[in-house]
Chimera marker file (.cmm) of the C-alpha trace (Angstrom):
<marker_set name="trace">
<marker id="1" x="-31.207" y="-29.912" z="60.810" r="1" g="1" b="0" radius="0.5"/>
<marker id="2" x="-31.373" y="-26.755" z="62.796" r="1" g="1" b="0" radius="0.5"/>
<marker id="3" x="-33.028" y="-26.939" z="66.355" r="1" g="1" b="0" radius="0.5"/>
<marker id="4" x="-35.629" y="-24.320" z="67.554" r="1" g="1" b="0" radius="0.5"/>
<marker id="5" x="-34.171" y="-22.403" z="70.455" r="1" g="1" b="0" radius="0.5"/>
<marker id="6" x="-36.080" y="-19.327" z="71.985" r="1" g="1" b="0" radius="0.5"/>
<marker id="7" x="-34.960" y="-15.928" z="71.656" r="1" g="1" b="0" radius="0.5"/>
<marker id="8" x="-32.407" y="-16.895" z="69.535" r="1" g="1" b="0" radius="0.5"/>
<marker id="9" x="-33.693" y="-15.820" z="65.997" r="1" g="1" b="0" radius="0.5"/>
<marker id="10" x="-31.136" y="-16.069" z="62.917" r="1" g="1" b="0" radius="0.5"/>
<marker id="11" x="-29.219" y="-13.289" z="61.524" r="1" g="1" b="0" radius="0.5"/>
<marker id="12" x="-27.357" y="-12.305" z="58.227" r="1" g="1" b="0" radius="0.5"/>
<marker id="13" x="-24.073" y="-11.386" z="58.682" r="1" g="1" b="0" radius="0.5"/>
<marker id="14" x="-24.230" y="-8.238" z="56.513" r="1" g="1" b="0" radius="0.5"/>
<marker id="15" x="-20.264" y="-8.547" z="55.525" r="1" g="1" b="0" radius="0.5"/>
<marker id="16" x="-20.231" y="-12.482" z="54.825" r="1" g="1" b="0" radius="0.5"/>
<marker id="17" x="-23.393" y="-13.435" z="54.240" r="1" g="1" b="0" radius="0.5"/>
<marker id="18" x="-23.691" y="-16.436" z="56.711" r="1" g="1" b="0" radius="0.5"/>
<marker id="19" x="-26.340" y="-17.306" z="58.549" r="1" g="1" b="0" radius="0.5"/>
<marker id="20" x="-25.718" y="-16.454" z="62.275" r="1" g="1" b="0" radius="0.5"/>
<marker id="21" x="-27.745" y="-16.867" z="65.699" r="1" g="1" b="0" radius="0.5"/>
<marker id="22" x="-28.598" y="-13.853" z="67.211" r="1" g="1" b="0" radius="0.5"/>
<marker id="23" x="-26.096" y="-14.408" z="70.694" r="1" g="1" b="0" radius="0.5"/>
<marker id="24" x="-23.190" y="-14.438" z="67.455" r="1" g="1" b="0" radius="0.5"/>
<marker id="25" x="-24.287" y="-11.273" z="65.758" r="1" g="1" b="0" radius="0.5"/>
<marker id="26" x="-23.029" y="-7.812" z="67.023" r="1" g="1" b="0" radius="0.5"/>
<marker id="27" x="-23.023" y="-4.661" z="65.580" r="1" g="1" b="0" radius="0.5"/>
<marker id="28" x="-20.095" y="-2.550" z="64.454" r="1" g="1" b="0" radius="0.5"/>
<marker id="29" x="-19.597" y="0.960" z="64.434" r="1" g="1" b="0" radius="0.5"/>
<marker id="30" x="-21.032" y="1.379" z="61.276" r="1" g="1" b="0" radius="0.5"/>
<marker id="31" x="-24.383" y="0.033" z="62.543" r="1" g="1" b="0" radius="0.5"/>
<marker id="32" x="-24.309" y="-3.422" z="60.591" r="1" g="1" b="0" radius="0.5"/>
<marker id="33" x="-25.237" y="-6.815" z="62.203" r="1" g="1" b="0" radius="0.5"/>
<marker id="34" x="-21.665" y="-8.752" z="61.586" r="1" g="1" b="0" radius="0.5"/>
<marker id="35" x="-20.179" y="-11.762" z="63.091" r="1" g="1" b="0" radius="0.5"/>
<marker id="36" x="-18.564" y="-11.411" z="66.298" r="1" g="1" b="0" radius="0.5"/>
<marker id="37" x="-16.004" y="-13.840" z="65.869" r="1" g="1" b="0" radius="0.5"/>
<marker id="38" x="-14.513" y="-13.009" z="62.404" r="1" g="1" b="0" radius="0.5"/>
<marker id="39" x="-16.373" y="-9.923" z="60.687" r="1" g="1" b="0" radius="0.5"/>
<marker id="40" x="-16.115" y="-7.625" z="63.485" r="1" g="1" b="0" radius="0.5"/>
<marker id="41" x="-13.706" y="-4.863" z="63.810" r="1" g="1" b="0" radius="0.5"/>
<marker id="42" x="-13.858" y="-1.826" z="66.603" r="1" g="1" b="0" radius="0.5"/>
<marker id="43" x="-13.742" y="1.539" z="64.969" r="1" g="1" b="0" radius="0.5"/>
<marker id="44" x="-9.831" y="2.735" z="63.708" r="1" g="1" b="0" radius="0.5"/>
<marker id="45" x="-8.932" y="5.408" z="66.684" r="1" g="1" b="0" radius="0.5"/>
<marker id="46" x="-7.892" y="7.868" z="63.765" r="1" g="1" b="0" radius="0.5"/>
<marker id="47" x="-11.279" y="7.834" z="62.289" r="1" g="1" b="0" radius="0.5"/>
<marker id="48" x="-12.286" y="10.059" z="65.300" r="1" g="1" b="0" radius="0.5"/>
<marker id="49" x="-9.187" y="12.619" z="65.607" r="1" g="1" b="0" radius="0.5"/>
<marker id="50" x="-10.661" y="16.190" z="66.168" r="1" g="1" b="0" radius="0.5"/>
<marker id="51" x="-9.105" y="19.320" z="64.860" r="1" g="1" b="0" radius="0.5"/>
<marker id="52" x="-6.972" y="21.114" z="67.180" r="1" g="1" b="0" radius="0.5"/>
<marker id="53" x="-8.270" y="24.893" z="67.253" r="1" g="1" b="0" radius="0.5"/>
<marker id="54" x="-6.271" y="27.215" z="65.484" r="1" g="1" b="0" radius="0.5"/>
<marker id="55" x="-5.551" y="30.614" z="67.564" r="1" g="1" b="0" radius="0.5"/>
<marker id="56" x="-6.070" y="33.609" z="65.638" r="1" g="1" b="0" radius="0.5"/>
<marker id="57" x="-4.448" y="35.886" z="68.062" r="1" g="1" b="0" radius="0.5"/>
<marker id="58" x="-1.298" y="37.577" z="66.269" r="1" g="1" b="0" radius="0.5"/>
<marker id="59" x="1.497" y="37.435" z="68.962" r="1" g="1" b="0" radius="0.5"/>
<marker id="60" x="3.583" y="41.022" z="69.301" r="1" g="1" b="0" radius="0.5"/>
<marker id="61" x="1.224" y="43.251" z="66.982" r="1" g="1" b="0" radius="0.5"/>
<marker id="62" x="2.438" y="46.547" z="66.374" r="1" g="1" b="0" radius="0.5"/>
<marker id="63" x="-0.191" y="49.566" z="67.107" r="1" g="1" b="0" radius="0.5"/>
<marker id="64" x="-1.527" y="50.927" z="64.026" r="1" g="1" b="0" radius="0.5"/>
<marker id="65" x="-0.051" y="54.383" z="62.765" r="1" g="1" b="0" radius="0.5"/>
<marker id="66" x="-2.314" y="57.578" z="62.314" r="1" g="1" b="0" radius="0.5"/>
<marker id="67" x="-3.359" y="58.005" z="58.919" r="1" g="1" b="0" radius="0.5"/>
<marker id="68" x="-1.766" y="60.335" z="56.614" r="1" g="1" b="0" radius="0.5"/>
<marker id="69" x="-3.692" y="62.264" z="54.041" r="1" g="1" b="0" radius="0.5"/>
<marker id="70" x="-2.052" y="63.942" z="51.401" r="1" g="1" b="0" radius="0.5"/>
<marker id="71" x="-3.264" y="67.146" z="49.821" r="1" g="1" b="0" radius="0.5"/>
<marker id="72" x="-2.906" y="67.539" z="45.936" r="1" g="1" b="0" radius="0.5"/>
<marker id="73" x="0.093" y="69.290" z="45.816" r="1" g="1" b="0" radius="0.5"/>
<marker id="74" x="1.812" y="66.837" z="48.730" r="1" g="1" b="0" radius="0.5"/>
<marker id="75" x="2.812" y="64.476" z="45.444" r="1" g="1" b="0" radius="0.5"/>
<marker id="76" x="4.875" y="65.447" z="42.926" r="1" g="1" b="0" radius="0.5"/>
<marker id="77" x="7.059" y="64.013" z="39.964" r="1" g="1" b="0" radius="0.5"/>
<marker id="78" x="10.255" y="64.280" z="41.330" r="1" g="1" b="0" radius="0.5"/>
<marker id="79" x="9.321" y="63.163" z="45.206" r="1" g="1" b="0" radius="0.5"/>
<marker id="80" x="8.217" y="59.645" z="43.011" r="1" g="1" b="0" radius="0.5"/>
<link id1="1" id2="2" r="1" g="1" b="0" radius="0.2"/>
<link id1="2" id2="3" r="1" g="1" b="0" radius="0.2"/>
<link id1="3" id2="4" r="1" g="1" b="0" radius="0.2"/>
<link id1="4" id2="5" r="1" g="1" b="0" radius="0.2"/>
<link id1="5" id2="6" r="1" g="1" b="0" radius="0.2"/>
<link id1="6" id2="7" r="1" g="1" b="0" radius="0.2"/>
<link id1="7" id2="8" r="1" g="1" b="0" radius="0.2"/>
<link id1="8" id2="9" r="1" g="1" b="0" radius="0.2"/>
<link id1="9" id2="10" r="1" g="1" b="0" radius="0.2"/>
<link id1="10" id2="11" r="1" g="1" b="0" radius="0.2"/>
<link id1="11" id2="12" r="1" g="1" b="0" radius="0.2"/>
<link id1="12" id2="13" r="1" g="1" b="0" radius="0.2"/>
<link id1="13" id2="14" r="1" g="1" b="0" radius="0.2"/>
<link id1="14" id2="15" r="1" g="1" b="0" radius="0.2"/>
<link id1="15" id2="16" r="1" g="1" b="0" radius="0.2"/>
<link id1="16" id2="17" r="1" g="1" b="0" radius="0.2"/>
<link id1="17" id2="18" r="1" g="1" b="0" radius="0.2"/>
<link id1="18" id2="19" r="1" g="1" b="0" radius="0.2"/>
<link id1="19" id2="20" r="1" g="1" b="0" radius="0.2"/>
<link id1="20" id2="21" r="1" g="1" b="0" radius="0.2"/>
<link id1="21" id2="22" r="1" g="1" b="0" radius="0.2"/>
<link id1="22" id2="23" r="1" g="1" b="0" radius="0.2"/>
<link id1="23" id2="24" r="1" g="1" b="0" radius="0.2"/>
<link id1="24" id2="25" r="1" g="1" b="0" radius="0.2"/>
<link id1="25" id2="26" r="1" g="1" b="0" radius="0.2"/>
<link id1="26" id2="27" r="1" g="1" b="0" radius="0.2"/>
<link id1="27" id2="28" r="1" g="1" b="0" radius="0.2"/>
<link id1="28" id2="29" r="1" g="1" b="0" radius="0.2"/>
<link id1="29" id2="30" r="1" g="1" b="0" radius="0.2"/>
<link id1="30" id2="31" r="1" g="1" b="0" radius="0.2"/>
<link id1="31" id2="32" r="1" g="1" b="0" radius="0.2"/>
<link id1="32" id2="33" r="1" g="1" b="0" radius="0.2"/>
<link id1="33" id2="34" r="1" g="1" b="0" radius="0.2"/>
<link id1="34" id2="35" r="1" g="1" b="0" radius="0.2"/>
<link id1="35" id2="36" r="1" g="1" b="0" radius="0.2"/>
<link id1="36" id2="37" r="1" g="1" b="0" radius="0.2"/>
<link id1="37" id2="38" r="1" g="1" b="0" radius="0.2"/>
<link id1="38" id2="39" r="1" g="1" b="0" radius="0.2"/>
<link id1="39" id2="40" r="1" g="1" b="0" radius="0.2"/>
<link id1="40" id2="41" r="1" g="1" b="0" radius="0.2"/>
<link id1="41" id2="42" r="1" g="1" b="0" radius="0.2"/>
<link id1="42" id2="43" r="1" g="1" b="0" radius="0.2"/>
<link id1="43" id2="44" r="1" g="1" b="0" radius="0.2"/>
<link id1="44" id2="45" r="1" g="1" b="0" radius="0.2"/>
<link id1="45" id2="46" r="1" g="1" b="0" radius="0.2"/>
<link id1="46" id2="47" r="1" g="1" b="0" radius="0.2"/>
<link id1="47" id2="48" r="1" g="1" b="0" radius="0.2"/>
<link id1="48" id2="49" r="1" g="1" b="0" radius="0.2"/>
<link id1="49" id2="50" r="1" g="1" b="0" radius="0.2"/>
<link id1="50" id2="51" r="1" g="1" b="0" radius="0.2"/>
<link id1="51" id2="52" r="1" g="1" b="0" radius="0.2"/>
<link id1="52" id2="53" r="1" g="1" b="0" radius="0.2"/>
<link id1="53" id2="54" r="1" g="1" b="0" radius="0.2"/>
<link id1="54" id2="55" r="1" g="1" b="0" radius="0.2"/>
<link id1="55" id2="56" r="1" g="1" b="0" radius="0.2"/>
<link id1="56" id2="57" r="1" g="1" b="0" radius="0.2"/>
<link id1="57" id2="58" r="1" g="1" b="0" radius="0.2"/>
<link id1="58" id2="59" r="1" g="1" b="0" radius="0.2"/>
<link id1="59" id2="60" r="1" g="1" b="0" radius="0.2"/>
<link id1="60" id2="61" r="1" g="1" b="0" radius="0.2"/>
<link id1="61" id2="62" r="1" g="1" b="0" radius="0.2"/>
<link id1="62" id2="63" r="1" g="1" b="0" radius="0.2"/>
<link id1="63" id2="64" r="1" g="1" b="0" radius="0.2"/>
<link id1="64" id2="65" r="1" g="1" b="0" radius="0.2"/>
<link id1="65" id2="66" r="1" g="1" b="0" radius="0.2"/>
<link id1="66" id2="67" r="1" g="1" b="0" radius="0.2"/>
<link id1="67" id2="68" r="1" g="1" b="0" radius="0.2"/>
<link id1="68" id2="69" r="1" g="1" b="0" radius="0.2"/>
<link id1="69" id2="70" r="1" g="1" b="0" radius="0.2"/>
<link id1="70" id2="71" r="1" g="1" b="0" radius="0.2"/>
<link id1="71" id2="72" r="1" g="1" b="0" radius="0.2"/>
<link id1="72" id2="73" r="1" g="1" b="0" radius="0.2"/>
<link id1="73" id2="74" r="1" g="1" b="0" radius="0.2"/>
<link id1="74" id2="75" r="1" g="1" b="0" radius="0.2"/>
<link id1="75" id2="76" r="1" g="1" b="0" radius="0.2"/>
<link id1="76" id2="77" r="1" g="1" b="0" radius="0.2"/>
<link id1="77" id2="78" r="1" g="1" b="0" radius="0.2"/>
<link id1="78" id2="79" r="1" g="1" b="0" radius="0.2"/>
<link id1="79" id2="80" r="1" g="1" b="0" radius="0.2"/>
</marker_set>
């Protein structure tokens, strides 16, 4: 038979199901109450890699040219 003992309310572990006092419960990262001793497991370090920031800077750009406008008779069949 269980014994009363204060503070110490029962838990479910919420990955096996057992029946756990409270100083055996701890939560994970996910925010469920698990069993410290065999359902626990600290977050996987790649589950929290950031992005490296991409640099949009073009390295060695060349200036932009002037624009050219042609006038209609700039084009003809045999410069093509």
């Amino acid at each position: 038979m269980t014994t009363y003992i204060p503070g110490e309310p029962w838990f479910l572990c919420e990955i096996c199901g057992f029946r756990r006092r409270r100083s055996q419960i701890r939560k994970n990262w996910k925010n469920q109450k698990v069993c410290a001793d065999t359902c626990y497991e600290p977050k996987h370090p790649q589950l929290s890699i950031r992005a490296v920031k991409e640099t949009i800077a073009v390295r060695e750009a060349r200036p932009e040219g002037e624009d050219v406008y042609l006038e209609p008779g700039d084009v003809t069949p045999d410069s093509l």
